[in-house]
N, C-alpha and C positions, 0 to 999 in steps of 0.2 A: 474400581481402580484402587490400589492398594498407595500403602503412604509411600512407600520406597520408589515406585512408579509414578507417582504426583513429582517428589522431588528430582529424580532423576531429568523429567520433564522439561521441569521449571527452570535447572542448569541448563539448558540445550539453548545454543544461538548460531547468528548467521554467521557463514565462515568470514574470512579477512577478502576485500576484495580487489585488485591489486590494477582496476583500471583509471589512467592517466586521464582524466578531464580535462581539461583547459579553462581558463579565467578569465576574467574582471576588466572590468574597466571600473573608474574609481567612481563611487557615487554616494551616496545617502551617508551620512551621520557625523555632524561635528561633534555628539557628544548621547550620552544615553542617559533620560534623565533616570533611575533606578526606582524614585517617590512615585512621579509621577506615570512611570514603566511607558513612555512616549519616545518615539525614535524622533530628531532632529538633528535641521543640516544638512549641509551637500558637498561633498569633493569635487572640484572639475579637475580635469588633467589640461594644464596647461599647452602651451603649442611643442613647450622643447622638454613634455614631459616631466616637470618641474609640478605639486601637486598647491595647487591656488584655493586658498579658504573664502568659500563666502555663504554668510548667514542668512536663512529662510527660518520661517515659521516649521515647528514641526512637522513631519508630513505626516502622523499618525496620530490617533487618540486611540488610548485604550480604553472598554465602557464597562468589562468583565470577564473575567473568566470562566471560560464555559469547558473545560478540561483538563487534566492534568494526568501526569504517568512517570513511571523511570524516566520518560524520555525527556519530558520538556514541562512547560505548559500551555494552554490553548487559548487566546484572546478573543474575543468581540471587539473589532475596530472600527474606525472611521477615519478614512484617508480624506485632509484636512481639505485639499484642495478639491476634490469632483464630490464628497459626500458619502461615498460611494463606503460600502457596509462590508468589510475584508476581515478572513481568519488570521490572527498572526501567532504564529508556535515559536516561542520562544525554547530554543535549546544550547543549556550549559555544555561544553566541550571541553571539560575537564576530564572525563574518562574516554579510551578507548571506543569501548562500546556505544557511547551515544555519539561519539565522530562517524562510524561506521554505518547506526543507522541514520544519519543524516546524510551522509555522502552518496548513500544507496539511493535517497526518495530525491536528492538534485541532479543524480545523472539520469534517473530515470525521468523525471518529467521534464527537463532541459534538453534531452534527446528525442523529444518527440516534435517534429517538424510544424503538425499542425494541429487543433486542439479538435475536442471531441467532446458531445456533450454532457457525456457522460462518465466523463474521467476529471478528475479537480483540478481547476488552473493552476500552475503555480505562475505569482505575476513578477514576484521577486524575493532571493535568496540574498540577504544582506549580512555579512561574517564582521562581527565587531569584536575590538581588542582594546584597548587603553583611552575608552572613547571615541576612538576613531573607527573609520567601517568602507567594506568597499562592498561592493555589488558583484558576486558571483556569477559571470557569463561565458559562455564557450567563446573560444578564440586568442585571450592573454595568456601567456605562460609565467606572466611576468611576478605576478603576486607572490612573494615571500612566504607570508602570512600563509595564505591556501597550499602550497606545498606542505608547510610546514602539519597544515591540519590532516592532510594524506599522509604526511607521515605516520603523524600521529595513531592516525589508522592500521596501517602496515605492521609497525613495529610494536602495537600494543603497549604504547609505553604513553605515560603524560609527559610528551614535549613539549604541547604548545601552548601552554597556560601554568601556572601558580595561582596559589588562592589569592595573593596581592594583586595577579592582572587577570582578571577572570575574562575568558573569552566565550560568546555566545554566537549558536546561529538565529537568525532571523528569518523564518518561513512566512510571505506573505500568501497569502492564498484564497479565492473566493469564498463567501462565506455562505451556509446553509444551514437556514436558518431549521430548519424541519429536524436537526438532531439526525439519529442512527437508524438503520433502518429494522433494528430491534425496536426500539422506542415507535416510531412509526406503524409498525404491524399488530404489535400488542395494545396497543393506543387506539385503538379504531375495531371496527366491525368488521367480519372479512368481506371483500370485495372482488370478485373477479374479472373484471375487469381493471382493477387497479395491478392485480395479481401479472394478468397478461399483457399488461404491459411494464410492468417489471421485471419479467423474463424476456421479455423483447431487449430493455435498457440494458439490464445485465450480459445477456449474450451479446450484443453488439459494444461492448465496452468494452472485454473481454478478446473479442476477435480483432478490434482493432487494437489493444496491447499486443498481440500474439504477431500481427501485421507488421508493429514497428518493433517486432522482437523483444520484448519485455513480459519476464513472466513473474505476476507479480509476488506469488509466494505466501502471501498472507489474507486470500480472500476468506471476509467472514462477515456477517452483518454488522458489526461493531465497525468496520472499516467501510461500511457505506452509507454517503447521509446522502440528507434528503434536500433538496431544492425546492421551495415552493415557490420562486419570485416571481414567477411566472403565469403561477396560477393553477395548472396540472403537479403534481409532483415529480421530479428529475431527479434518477438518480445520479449521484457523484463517487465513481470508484474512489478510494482518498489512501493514506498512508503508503508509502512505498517504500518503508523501511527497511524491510525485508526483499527489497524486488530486485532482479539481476537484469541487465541490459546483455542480449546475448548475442552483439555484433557490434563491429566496430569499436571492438578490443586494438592497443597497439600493440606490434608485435614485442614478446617479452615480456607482456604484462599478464598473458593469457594463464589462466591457471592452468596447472596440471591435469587437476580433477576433471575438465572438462574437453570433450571432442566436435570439432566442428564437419558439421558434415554441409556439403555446400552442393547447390545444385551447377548446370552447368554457366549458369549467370553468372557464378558466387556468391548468390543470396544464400545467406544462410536457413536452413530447415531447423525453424525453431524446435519441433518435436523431435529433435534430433538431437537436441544440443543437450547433452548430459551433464547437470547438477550433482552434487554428495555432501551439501549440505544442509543437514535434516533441520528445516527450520518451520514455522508459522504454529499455528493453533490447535493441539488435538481433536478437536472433534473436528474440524472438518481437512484436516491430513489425509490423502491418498496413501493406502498400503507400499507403493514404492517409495515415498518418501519416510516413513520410521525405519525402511531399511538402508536411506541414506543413497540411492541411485535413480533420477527417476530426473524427468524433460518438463514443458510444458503441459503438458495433459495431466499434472498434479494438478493445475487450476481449473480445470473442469470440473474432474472429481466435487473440489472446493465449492465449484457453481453450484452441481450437485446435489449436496448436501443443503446447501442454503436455497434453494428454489424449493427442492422437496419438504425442508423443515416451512417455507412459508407458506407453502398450499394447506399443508396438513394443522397448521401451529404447532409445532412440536416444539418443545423447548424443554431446558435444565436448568438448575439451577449450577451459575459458576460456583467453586467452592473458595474460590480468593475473593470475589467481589459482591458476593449474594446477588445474583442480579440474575431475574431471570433471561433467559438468549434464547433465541431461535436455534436450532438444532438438534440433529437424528443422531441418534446412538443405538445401540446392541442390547438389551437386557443378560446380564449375566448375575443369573441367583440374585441377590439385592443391590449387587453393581451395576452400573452403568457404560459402557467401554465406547470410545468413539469406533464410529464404521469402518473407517479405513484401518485399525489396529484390528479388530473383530477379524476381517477378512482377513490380513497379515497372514492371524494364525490358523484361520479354517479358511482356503481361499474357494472350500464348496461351498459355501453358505449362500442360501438364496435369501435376499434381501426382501421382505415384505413391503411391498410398494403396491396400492395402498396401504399405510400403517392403520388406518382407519377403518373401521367395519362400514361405516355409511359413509364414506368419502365420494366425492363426486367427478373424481379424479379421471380423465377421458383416458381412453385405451394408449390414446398417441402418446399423452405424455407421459401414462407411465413405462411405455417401450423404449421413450425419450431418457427416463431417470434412471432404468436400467443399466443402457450405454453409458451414461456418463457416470455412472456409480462401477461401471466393469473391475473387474480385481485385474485382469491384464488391461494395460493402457492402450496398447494398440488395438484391443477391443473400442476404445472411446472414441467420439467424432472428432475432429479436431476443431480448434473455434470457429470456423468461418462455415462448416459444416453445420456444428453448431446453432448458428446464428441461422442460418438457411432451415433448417427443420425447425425450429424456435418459430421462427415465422407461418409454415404449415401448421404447429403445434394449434398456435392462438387463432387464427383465421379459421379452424376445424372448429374450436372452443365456441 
């Protein structure tokens, strides 16, 4: 990849997303200590709606930070009252772009009915401003404040903060302790059965996003960690920054860019539901998303690429973060081209699956990585398909 193709890249983000959430009822934080980086305090809403202070013990301890990015940074906590060992991502909302993706990864996990165990809890989203803070939940319209952050959003402008009132979100979320599932893979001997059931985890996490309509846009091993609390390792889908919720839009807020096509229920057919905003990770982007048109079966692709780079160990080095990653690329002359850009431009290309000369790779699954590597989408299975051959895949294994 050439330098002009890196930067052009590197500009590229999610488009503006123009769906109305609902809010709050008022809770956690009379104040935020900055030193000590601990949330404390509680709002009640009185009976006539009238907002009543009264002082508790922190409810958080921060112990370290275990990441950081554009977006925010990542906590080690311990919620003061159960013990209990929680992620907390603190993110500034002073620009645009980090409202947007914050607004994206709370409708997306706050829209999902029931939990899964293989998608990361969120347990609470706490928005604080001059000290004060309220609890982000569906159902209040009432919050000022959160309007104001959609604004924010929409209009691309910094409305809702000054550098004298700095305002943060607060992502609490369970915590995993096992790191990424790069680190994990490379860190260890290969296993297959740890393998088969990794593809089992991922496909079924996967299918159940696609079930509650959520396609998340940015799967990559960097965005899945690992749970060990249990004792087996668990995967945890996580980041939804990039991810769109592709139902139960209000009317008028619906983008343009997008078509809903509806069965005769009115459910919507998420593989239907057209996307044009070219967004996530080059190397594991579907050919229909560099050309900015493309549904749900971009995140297959994505599965993909990261199933096939983890049987095989295939890895690159990133060139912004020197770290080596799990993922399959194209050899071109002494570059290296993600798959899905490769095919873009030769869409005859036949994909060498196995990439390996002694790979031990069964017939099924690579007939499996084929389909979901297809250059046409509707070539691909769709998740729950998916998941259902995933199943035969490993049981054959």
């Amino acid at each position: 990849m050439n330098a002009k193709d890196r930067e052009r890249r590197r500009t590229r983000k999610a488009g503006k997303r123009a769906e109305s959430a609902s809010v709050l009822r008022s809770l956690s934080v009379d104040n935020i200590d900055e030193e000590n980086e601990t949330m404390a305090g509680e709002l009640d809403m009185g009976k006539h709606g009238s907002l009543e202070r009264r002082i508790i013990a922190p409810r958080y301890s921060l112990l370290r930070e275990v990441g950081r990015g554009s977006y925010g940074v990542v906590y080690e906590a311990i919620a003061r009252k159960s013990g209990a060992k929680v992620a907390v991502k603190k993110l500034r909302c002073d620009a645009p772009e980090n409202v947007e993706l914050a607004l994206a990864e709370f409708w997306a996990l706050t829209s999902l009915e029931k939990r899964h165990e293989n998608v990361v809890q969120l347990e609470e989203c706490v928005l604080q401003k001059n000290g004060m803070a309220q609890k982000m939940s569906h159902g209040n319209k009432r919050s000022k404040q959160y309007l104001r952050l959609v604004e924010t959003s929409l209009k691309g402008e910094r409305v809702l903060s000054c550098p004298d009132e700095p305002c943060y979100l607060w992502f609490v979320m369970e915590f995993c302790e096992g790191g990424d599932l790069n680190q994990f893979i490379l860190s260890r001997q290969p296993d297959p059965h740890t393998n088969a059931s990794f593809m089992m985890q991922l496909s079924s996490a996967v299918a159940f996003l696609h079930q509650n309509n959520i396609v998340h846009r940015d799967l990559k091993p960097d965005n899945i960690l690992i749970s060990e609390s249990s004792g087996a390792p668990v995967l945890k889908v996580a980041d939804f920054g990039l991810s769109k919720v592709c139902a139960g839009l209000s009317a008028g807020v619906r983008d343009a860019e997008e078509g809903l096509d509806k069965n005769r229920n009115g459910v919507v057919n998420i593989n239907k539901f057209w996307l044009s905003s070219a967004c996530g990770s080059d190397f594991y982007m579907a050919p229909e998303v560099w050309e900015g048109h493309y549904t749900a079966k971009a995140d297959i692709f994505a599965l993909g690429i990261i199933i096939w780079a983890m049987i095989e160990r295939i890895t690159f080095i990133d060139a912004e973060s020197k770290r080596e990653l799990l993922g399959t690329y194209v050899r071109q002359g002494s570059d290296i081209v993600p798959v899905g850009e490769a095919l873009l431009e030769n869409p005859k290309m036949v994909l060498s699956i196995p990439q390996r000369r002694r790979s031990h790779m069964s017939e099924a699954l690579r007939k499996l990585l084929k389909d979901m590597l297809a250059v046409n989408p509707q070539d691909r299975p769709d998740a729950l398909e998916l998941h259902n051959r995933m199943g035969q895949v490993t049981c054959a294994a």
